[in-house]
C-alpha positions as CSV (number, residue, x, y, z in Angstrom):
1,X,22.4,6.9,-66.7
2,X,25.9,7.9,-67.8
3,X,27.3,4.8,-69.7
4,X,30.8,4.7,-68.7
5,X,33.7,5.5,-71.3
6,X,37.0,3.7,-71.1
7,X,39.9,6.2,-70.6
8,X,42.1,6.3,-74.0
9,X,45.4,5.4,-74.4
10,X,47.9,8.5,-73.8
11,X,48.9,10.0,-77.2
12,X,51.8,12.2,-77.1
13,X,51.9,13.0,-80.5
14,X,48.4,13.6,-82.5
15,X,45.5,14.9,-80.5
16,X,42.2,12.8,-80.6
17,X,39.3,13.9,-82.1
18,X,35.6,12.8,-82.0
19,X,33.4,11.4,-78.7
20,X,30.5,10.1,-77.6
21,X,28.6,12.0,-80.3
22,X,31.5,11.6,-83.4
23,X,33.0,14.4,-84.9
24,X,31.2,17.8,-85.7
25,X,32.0,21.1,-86.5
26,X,31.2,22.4,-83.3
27,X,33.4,21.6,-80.7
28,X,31.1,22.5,-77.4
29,X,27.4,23.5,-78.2
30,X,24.9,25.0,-75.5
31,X,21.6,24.2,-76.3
32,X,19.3,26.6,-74.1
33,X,21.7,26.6,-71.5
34,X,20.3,28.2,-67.8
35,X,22.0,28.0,-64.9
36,X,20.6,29.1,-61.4
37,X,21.9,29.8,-58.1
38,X,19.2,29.5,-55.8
39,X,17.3,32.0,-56.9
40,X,20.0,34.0,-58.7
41,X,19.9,33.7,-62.6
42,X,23.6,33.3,-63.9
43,X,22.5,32.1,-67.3
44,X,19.4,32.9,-69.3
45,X,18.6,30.8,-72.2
46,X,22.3,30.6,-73.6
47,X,22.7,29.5,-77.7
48,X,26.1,28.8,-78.6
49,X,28.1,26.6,-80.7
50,X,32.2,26.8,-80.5
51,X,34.0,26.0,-83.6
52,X,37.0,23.8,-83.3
53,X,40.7,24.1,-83.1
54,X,39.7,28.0,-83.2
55,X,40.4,30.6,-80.0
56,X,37.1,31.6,-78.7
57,X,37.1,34.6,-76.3
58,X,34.1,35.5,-73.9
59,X,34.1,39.0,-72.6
60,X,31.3,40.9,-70.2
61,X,31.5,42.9,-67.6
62,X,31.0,41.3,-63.7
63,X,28.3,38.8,-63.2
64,X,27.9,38.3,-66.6
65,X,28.2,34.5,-66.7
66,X,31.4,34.4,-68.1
67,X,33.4,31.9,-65.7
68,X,30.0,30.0,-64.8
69,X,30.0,29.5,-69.0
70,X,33.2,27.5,-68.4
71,X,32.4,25.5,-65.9
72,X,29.4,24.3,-67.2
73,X,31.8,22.7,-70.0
74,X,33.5,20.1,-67.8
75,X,30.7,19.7,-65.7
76,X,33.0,21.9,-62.5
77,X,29.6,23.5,-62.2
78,X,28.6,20.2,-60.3
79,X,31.2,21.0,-57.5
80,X,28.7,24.6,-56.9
81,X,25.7,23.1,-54.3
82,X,23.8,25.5,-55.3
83,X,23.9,25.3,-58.9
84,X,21.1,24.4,-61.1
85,X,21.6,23.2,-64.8
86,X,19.0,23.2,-66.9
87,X,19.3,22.5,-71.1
88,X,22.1,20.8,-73.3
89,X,25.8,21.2,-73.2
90,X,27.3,19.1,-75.8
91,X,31.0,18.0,-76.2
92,X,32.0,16.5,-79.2
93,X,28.5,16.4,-80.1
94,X,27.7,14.3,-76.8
95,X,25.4,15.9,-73.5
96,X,28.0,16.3,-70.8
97,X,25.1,15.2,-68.7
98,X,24.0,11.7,-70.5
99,X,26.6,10.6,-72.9
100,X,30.1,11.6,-71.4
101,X,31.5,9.8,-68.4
102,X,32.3,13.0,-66.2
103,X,35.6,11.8,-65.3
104,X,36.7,11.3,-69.2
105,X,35.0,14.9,-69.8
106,X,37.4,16.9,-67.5
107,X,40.4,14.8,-68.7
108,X,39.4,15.8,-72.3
109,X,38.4,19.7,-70.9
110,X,41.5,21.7,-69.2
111,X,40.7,24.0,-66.7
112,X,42.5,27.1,-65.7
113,X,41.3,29.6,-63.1
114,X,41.9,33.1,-62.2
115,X,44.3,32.2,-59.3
116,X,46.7,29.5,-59.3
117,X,46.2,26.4,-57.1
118,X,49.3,24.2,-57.0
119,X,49.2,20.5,-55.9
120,X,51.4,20.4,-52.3
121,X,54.1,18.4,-54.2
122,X,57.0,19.2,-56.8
123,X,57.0,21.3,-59.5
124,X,57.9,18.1,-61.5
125,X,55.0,15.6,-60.2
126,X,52.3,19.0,-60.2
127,X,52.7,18.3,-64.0
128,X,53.5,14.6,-64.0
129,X,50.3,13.5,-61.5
130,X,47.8,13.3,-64.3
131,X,49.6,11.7,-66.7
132,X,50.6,9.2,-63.9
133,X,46.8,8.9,-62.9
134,X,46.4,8.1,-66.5
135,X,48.8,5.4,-66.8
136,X,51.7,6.9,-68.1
137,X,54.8,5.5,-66.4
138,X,57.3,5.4,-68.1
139,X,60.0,7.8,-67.1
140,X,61.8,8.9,-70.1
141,X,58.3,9.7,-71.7
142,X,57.6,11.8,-68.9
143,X,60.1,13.7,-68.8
144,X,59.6,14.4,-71.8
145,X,55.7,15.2,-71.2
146,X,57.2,17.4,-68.1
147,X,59.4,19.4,-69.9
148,X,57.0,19.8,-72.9
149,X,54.6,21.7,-71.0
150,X,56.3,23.4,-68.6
151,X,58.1,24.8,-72.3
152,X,54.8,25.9,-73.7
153,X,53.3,27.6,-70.4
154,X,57.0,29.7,-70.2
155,X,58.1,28.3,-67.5
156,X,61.2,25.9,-68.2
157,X,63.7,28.4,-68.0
158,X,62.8,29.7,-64.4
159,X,62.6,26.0,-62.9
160,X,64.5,23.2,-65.1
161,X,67.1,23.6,-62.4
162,X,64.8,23.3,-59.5
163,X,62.0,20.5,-60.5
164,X,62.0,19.2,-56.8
165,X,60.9,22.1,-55.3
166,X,57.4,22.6,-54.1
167,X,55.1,23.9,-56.5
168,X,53.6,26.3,-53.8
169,X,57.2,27.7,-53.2
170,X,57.2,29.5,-56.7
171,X,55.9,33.1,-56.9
172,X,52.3,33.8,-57.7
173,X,53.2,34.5,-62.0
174,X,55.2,31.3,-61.8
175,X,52.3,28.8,-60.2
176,X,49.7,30.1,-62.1
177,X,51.8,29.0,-65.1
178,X,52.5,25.3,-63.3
179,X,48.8,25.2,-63.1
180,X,48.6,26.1,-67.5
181,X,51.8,23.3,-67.7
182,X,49.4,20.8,-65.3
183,X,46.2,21.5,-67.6
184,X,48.2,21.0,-70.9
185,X,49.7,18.0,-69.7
186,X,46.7,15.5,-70.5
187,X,47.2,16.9,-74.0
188,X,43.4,18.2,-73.8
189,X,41.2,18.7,-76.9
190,X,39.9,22.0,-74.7
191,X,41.5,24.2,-73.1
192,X,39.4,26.6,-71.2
193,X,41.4,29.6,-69.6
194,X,39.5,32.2,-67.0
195,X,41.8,35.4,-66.6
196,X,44.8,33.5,-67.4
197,X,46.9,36.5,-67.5
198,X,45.7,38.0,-64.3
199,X,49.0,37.0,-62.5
200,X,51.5,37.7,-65.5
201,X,53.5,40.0,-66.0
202,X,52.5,41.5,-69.3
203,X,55.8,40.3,-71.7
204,X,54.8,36.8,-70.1
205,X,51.8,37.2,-71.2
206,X,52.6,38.0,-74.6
207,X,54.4,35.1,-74.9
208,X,51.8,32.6,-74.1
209,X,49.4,34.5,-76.3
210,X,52.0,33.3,-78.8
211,X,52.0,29.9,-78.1
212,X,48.0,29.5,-77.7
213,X,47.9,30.7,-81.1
214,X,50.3,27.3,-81.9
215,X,48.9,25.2,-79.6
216,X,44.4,26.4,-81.5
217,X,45.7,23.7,-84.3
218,X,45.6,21.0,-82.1
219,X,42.8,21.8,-79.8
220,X,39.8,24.2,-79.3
221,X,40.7,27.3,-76.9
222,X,37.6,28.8,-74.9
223,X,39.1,32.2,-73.1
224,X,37.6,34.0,-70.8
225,X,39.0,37.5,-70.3
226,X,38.0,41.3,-69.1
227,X,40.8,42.5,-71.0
228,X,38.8,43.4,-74.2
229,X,41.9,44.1,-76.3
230,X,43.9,40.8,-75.4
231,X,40.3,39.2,-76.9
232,X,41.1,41.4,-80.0
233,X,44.3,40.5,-80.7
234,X,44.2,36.6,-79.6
235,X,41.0,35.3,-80.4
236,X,39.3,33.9,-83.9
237,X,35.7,34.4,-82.6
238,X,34.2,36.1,-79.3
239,X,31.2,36.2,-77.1
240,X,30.0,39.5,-75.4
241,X,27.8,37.9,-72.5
242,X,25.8,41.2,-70.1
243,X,23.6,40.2,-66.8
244,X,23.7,36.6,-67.7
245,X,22.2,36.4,-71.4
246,X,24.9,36.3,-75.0
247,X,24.4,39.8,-76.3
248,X,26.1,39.3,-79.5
249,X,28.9,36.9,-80.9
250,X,30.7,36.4,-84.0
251,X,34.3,36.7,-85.6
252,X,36.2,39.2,-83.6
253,X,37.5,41.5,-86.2
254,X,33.5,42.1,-87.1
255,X,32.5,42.3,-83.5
256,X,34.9,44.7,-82.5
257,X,34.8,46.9,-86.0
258,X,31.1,46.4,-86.8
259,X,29.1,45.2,-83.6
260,X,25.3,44.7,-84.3
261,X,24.6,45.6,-81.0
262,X,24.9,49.2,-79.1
263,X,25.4,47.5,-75.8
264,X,28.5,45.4,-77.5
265,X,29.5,48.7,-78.8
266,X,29.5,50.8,-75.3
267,X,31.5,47.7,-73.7
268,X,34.5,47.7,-75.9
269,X,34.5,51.4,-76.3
270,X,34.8,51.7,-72.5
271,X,31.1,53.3,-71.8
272,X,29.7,50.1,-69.8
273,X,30.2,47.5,-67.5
């Protein structure tokens, strides 16, 4: 059984650290990690450890396991019928599955998805309902929170004037960065990003790259992407994951320069996947 944890107070200026299992190097570690569904295999037999406070970037071609990797992290992967989890996955040093109440784990974990869902309310509350869920009330504060994240996912600018709105009225590039300002606003100790950039423009994205690379000294970054060279120039470490199984992982500059592995090789040089 889960033994319940009690939610922390909301910090607004130092990130937490530590969990059910204390502080380790390794931020998430997966400890012979499958994951079926039904009889498909997404996940064969998956060791990994993620360092913290570093950008780690998984790349693979389709079906590779990439976005199932990322859900298994806040425990998303329960929301799939279908799914079936078998080995560790360990936050903070903690099983997701024994020591972490689920509902602390996915405040602690952000989540951002290919395509942007935005809450049917204002762009304001889209990044205020968390932190009111939470127990942050206090206006002034959340403004501030509000104003904060919607500065780091490059979006102030296009809606400070317009924070009523509904958050489904903005274009697609503009919701899918309410939905980065709604995942930052907990102040996570993960942020896990699938395809962020997908509907960006590219100077956008460029600009965010910039300020995950600001933001990887107060949390642990975990980026999926199919865009081998943003993985090149963004992350500190990355994964290359092929029909379900890690081929190969390590720091990037090796990985990409000197891969140990001709399949790693053919993917980033364009000859697979």
């Amino acid at each position: 059984m889960v033994n319940p944890i009690p939610p922390p107070e909301l910090d607004l200026q130092t990130p937490r650290d530590g969990g059910p299992g204390g502080s380790v190097s390794s931020h998430v570690a997966f400890r012979n990690l499958t994951v079926r569904y039904g009889t498909k295999t997404a996940l064969d037999g998956v060791n990994l450890e993620i360092p913290r406070q570093s950008i780690f970037a998984v790349i693979g071609p389709a079906n590779s396991g990439k976005t199932t990797l990322l859900k298994c992290i806040n425990r998303t992967i329960d929301f799939i019928s279908s799914a079936r989890v078998s080995g560790e996955i360990l936050v903070d040093g903690g099983d997701v599955y024994r020591q972490w109440n689920v509902y602390e784990l996915r405040r602690r974990v952000g989540m951002v998805f290919p395509l942007p869902v935005g809450l049917p309310m204002s762009v304001y509350n889209n990044v205020a309902y968390a932190p009111r869920r939470a127990g942050l009330h206090n206006r002034r504060e959340l403004d501030a929170l509000v104003e904060s994240c919607l500065r780091r996912a490059m979006l102030w600018d296009e809606v400070q004037d317009r924070l009523d709105l509904l958050g489904t009225r903005l274009s697609g590039g503009q919701q899918q960065r309410l939905t980065l300002a709604r995942a930052l606003s907990l102040r996570p100790d993960i942020l896990c990003l699938d395809e962020f950039s997908i509907a960006i423009d590219p100077v956008t994205t460029m600009r965010i790259e910039d300020i995950l690379r600001e933001l990887k000294s107060r949390m642990t970054i975990v980026l999926v992407t199919n865009l081998v060279q943003q993985a090149r120039r963004l992350a500190d470490y990355t994964a290359f994951f092929s029909a379900g199984r890690l081929v190969e992982v390590g720091p990037t500059e090796k990985l990409f320069t000197r891969p140990e592995q001709q399949l790693t090789e053919r993917y980033i040089n364009g000859d697979y996947g």
